[in-house]
C-alpha positions as CSV (number, residue, x, y, z in Angstrom):
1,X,-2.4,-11.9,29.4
2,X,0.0,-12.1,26.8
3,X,2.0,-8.5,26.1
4,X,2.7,-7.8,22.0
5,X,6.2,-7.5,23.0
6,X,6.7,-11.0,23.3
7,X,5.6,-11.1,19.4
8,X,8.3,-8.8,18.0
9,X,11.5,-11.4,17.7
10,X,10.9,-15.2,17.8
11,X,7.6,-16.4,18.2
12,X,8.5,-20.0,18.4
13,X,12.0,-21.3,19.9
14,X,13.4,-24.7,19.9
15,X,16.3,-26.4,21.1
16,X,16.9,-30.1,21.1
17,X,13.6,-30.9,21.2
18,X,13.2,-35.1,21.2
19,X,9.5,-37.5,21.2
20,X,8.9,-40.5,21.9
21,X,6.0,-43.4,21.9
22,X,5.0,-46.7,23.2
23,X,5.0,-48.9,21.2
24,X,4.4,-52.8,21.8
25,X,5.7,-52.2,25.6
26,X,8.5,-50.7,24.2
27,X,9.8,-46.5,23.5
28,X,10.1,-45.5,19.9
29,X,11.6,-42.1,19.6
30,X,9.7,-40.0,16.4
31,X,11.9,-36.5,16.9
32,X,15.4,-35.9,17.7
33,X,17.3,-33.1,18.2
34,X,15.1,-30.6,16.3
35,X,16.3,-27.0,16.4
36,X,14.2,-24.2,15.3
37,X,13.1,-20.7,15.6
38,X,10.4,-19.0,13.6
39,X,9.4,-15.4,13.9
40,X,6.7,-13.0,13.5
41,X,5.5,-12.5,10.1
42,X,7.4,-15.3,8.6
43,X,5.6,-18.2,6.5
44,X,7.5,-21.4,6.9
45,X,6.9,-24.8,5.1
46,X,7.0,-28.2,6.8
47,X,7.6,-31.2,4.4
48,X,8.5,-35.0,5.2
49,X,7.3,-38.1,4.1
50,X,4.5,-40.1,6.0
51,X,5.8,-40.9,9.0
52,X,8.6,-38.7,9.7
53,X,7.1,-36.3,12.6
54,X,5.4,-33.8,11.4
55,X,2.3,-33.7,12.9
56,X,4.0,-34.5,16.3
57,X,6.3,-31.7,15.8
58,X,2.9,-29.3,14.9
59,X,0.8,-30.8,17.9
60,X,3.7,-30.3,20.4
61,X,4.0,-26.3,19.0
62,X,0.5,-25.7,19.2
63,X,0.5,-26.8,22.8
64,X,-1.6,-29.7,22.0
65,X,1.0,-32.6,23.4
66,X,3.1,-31.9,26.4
67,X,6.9,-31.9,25.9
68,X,9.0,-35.1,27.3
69,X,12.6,-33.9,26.8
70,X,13.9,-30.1,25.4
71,X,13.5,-27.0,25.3
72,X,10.1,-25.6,23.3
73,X,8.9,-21.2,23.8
74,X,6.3,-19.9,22.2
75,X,5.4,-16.2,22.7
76,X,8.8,-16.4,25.7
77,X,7.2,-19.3,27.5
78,X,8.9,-22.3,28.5
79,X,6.4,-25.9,27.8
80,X,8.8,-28.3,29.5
81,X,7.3,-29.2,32.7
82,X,4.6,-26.6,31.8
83,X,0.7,-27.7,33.6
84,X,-2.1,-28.4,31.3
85,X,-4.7,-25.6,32.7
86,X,-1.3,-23.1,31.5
87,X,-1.5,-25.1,27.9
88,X,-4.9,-24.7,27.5
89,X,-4.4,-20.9,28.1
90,X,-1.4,-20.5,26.0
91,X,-3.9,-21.9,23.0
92,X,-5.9,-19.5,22.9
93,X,-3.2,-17.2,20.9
94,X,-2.8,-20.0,18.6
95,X,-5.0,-20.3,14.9
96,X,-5.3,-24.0,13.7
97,X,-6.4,-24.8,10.4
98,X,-7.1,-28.4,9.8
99,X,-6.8,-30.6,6.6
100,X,-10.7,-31.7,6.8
101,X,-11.9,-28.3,8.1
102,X,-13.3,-29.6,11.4
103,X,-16.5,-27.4,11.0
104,X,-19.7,-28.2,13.5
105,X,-22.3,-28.9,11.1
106,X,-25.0,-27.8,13.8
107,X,-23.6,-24.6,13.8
108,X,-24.1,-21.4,11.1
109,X,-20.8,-20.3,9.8
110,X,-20.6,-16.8,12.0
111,X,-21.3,-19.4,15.4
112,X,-18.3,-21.3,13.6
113,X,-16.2,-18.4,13.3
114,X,-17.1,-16.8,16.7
115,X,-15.7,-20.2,18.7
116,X,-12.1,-18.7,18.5
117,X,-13.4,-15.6,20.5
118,X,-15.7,-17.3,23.3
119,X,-12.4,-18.7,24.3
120,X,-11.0,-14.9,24.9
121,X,-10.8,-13.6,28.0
122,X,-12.9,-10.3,27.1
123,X,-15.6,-12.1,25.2
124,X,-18.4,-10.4,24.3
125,X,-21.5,-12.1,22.1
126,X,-22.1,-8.6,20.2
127,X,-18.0,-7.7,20.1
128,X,-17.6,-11.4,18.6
129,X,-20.2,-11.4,15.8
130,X,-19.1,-7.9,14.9
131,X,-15.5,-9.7,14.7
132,X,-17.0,-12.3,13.2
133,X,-18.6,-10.4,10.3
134,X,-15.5,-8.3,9.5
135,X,-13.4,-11.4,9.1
136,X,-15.9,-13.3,7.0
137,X,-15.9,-10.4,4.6
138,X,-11.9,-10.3,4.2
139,X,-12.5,-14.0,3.0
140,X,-15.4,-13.1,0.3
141,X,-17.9,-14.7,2.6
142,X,-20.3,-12.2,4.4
143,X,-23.3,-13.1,2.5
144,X,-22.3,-16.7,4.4
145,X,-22.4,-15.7,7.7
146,X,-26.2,-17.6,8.5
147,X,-25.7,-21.0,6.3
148,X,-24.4,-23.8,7.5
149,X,-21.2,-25.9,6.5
150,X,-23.7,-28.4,4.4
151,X,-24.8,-25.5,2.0
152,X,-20.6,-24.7,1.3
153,X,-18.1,-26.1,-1.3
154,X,-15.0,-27.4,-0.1
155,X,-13.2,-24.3,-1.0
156,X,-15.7,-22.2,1.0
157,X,-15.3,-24.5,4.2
158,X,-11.8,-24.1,3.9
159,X,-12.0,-20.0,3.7
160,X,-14.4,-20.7,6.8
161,X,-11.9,-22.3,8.9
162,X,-9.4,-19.8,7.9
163,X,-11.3,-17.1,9.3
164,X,-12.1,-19.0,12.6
165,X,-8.5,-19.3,13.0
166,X,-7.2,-15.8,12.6
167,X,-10.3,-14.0,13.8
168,X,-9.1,-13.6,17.1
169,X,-5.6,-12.2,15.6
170,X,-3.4,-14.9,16.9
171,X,0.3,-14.3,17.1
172,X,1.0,-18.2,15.6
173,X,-0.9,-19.9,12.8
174,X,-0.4,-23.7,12.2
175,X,-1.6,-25.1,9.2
176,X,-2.0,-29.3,9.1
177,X,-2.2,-30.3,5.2
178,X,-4.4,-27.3,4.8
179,X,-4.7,-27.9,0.3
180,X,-4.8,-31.5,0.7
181,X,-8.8,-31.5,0.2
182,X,-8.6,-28.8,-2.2
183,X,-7.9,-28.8,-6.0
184,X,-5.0,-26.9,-7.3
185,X,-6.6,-23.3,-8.0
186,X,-8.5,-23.3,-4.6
187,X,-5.9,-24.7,-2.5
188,X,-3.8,-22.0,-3.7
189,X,-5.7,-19.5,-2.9
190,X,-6.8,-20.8,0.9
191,X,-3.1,-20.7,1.2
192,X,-2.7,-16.9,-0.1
193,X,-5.2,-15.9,2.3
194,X,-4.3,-17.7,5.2
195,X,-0.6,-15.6,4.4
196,X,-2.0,-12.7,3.9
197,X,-4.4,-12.0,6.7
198,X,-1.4,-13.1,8.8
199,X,0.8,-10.6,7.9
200,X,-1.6,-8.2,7.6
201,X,-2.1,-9.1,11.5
202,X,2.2,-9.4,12.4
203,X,0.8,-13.6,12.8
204,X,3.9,-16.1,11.9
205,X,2.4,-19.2,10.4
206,X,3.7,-22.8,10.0
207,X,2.3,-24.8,7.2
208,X,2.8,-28.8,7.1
209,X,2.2,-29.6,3.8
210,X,3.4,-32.1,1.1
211,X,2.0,-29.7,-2.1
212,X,4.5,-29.0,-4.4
213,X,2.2,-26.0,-6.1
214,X,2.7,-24.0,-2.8
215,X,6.6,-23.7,-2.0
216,X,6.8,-20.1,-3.9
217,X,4.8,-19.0,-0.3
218,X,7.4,-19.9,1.7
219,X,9.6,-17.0,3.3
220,X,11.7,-20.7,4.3
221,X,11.3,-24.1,4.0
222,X,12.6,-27.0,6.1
223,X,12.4,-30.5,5.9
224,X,11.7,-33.6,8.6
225,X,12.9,-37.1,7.5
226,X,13.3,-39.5,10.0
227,X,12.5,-37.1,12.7
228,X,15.3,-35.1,12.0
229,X,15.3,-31.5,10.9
230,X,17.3,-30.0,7.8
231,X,16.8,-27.5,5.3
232,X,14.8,-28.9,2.6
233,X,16.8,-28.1,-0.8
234,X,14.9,-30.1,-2.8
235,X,11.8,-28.2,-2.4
236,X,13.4,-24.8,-2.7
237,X,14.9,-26.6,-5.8
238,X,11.0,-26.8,-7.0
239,X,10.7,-22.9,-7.0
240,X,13.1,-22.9,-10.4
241,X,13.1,-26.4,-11.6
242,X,9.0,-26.8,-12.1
243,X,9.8,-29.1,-15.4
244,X,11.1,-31.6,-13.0
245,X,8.8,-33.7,-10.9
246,X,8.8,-34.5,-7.0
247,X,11.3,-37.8,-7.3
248,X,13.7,-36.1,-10.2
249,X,13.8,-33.4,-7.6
250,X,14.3,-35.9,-4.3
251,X,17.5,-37.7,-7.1
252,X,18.8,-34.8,-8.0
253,X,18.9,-34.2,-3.9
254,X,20.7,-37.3,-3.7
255,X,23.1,-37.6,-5.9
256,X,24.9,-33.8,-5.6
257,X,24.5,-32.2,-2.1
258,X,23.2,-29.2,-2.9
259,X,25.3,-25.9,-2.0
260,X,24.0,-22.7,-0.4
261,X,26.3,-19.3,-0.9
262,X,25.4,-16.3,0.7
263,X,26.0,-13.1,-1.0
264,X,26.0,-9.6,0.6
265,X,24.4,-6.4,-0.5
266,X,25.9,-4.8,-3.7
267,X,28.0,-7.8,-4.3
268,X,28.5,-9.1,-7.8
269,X,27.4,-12.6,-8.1
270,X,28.7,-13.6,-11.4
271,X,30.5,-11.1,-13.8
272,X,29.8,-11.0,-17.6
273,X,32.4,-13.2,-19.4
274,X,32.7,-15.1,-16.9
275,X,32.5,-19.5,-16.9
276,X,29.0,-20.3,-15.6
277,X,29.4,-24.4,-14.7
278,X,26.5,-24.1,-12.3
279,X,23.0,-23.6,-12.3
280,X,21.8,-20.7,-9.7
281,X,18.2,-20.9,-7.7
282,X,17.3,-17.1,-5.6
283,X,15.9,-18.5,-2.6
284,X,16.1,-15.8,-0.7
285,X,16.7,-11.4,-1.7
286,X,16.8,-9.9,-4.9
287,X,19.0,-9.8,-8.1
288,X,19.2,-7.6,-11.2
289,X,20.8,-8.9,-14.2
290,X,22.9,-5.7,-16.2
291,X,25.1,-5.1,-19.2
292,X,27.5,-2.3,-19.3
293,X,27.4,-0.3,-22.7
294,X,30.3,0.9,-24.8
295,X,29.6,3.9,-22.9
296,X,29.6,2.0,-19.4
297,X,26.1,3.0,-18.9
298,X,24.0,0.1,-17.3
299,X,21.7,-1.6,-18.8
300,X,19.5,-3.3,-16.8
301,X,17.9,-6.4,-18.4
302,X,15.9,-7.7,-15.6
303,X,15.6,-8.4,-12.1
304,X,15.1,-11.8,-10.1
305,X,12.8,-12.1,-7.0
306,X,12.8,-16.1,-4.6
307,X,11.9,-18.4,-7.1
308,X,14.1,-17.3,-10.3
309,X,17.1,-19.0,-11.8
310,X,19.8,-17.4,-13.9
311,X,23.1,-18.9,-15.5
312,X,21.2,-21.7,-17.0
313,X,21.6,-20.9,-21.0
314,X,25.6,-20.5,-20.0
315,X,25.5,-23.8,-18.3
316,X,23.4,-25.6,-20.7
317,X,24.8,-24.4,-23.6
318,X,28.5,-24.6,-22.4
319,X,28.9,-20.5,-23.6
320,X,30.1,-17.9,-21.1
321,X,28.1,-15.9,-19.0
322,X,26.3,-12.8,-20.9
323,X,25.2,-10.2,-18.0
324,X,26.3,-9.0,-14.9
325,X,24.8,-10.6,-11.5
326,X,24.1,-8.1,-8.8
327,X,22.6,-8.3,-4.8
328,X,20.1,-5.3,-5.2
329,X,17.8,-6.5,-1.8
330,X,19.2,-4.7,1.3
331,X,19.2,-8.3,2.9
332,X,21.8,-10.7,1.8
333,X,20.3,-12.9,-1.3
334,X,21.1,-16.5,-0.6
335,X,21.6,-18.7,-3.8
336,X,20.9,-22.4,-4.2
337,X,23.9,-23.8,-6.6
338,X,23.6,-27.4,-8.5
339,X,26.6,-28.4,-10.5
340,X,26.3,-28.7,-14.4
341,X,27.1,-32.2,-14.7
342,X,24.6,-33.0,-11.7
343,X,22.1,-31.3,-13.1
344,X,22.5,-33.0,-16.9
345,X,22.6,-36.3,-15.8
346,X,19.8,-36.0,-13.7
347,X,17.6,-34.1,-16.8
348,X,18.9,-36.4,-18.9
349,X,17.5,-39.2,-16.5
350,X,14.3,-37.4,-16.1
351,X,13.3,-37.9,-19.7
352,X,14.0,-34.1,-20.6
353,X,16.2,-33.3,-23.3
354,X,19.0,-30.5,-23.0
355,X,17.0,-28.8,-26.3
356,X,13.5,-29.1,-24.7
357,X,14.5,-27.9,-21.4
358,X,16.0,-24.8,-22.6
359,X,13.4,-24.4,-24.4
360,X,11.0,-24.3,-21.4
361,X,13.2,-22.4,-19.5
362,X,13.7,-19.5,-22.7
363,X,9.7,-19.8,-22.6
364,X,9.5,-18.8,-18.7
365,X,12.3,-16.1,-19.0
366,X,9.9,-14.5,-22.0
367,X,7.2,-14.6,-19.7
368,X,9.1,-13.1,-17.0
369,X,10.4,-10.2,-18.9
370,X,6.9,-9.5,-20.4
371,X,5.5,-9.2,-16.8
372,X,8.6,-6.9,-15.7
């Protein structure tokens, strides 16, 4: 039996995990080097392009592949070398959620639900459908619990296979694709649940995905091309820059290599007056934007969560900066800098006018301040 205390730090641990397949008689490696860590409570987003190893990477975490060369923990526990009856334990405090649902149709959804908990140790048939019941509810599907997966929408499968995964409280979620057979308004909200019953349960949860609508989730997001792990800028870029679509994004990526600062608590990002030549992404803390008064009384104006820009109507419109920038969050707030020029050029490529963009981005701040 697993002990919670294993749960409070890193749930998953990797270091220089590589893959690798036959192919034709011959090895092709699909992973190398990947170095990651992802802990309790923490939603992180997996992106790549066709190909580039993410559902290897997902398989080997959720203890579905073995592991050739590296070092991969989850909940303290080495896999290397690990034997497959210890795998097949060691998935029972795992949730999956699959692209296509993986429902039995020949089963009602509580007998769906309840498969996570037959595989429990102290299964019970009356404890489980209690369980079972409880969870269904949190999804908005109680009145469910005796149809059967022909008799749902897609959206409601989905919810369905969310709570089978997280009925039994697992300590790691994994996601495959989970949106990709949803439209836009249900897929975000399968994703919304699937993060919030996992916090609400201390679960971290790792989410391959290639949906764009979905990065403001993210607590990170990281990025596998080639088999090779790195940060993945241009999505994080997504959270401020919606205007621009998916390849403006992956160009702006590649022609200016985009710049992470890290500010501390209480420190002054940018100072009124001063030159803003960059445009400035929150991707992690908060900010609050301030005047000082004649009287040098603040005057706070508004504050910035992940996912809001500032400095752009400096930068766009060549003026120096109006307000004050301050670290408010009692975590350091991590800022995501693209150059002016860049960032022209590549709007300028896009189709987007200087005018219209500002526009856009005047129309969001409006929005912003009206929901402050």
């Amino acid at each position: 039996m697993l002990t919670t205390n294993a749960f409070k730090t890193n749930i998953v641990e990797i270091d220089c995990l590589n893959h690798y397949y036959q192919e034709g008689g011959q090895r092709k490696q699909v992973l190398f080097d990947v170095n990651l860590a992802i802990q309790s409570g923490e939603t992180l987003l997996l992106t790549g392009e066709s190909g580039s190893g993410k559902t290897t990477l997902l398989s080997l975490i959720g203890c579905l592949r073995a592991v050739q060369e590296g070092s991969l923990k989850i909940f303290n526990r080495e896999l290397f070398g690990i034997q497959e009856t210890q795998l097949f334990k060691l998935r029972r405090y795992v949730g999956y959620v699959f692209q296509h649902f993986n429902l039995l149709d020949f089963m009602t959804v509580g007998q769906n639900v309840q498969i996570s908990l037959e595989l429990q140790d102290d299964f019970s048939s009356q404890k489980a459908k209690k369980m079972s019941r409880e969870i269904l509810a949190k999804v908005g599907l109680e009145d469910k619990f005796s149809s059967y997966p022909r008799q749902l929408s897609g959206g409601q499968k989905q919810r369905v296979a969310i709570a089978r995964a997280l009925v039994h409280s697992p300590p790691l979620v994994l996601a495959d694709e989970p949106t990709a057979a949803l439209d836009s308004r249900t897929g975000l909200e399968a994703i919304e649940l699937i993060q919030s019953l996992a916090r609400e349960q201390g679960s971290a949860v790792l989410i391959v995905t290639h949906d764009q609508r979905i990065f403001h989730v993210a607590d990170r997001i990281i990025q596998l091309e080639d088999g090779r792990l790195k940060r993945g800028y241009s999505e994080e870029a997504a959270l401020g820059l919606s205007e621009l679509t998916e390849r403006e994004l992956n160009q702006l990526a590649e022609n200016f290599h985009f710049k992470v600062r890290t500010y501390q608590p209480g420190e002054i990002i940018l100072y009124e007056g001063d030159r803003a030549p960059e445009f400035y992404i929150l991707i992690q803390g908060s900010v609050e934007v301030f005047q000082e008064s004649k009287n040098a009384r603040k005057v706070v104006l508004n504050r910035l969560e992940r996912g809001d820009y500032f400095g752009e109507i400096a930068m766009l419109m060549g003026r120096r900066s109006q307000a004050n920038v301050q670290v408010i969050s009692n975590i350091p707030a991590r800022i995501l800098i693209i150059n002016r020029k860049v960032f022209l050029d590549t709007v300028s490529d896009s189709g987007l006018t200087k005018a219209v963009l500002l526009q856009q981005m005047l129309q969001r701040l409006k929005m912003s301040a009206t929901l402050n």
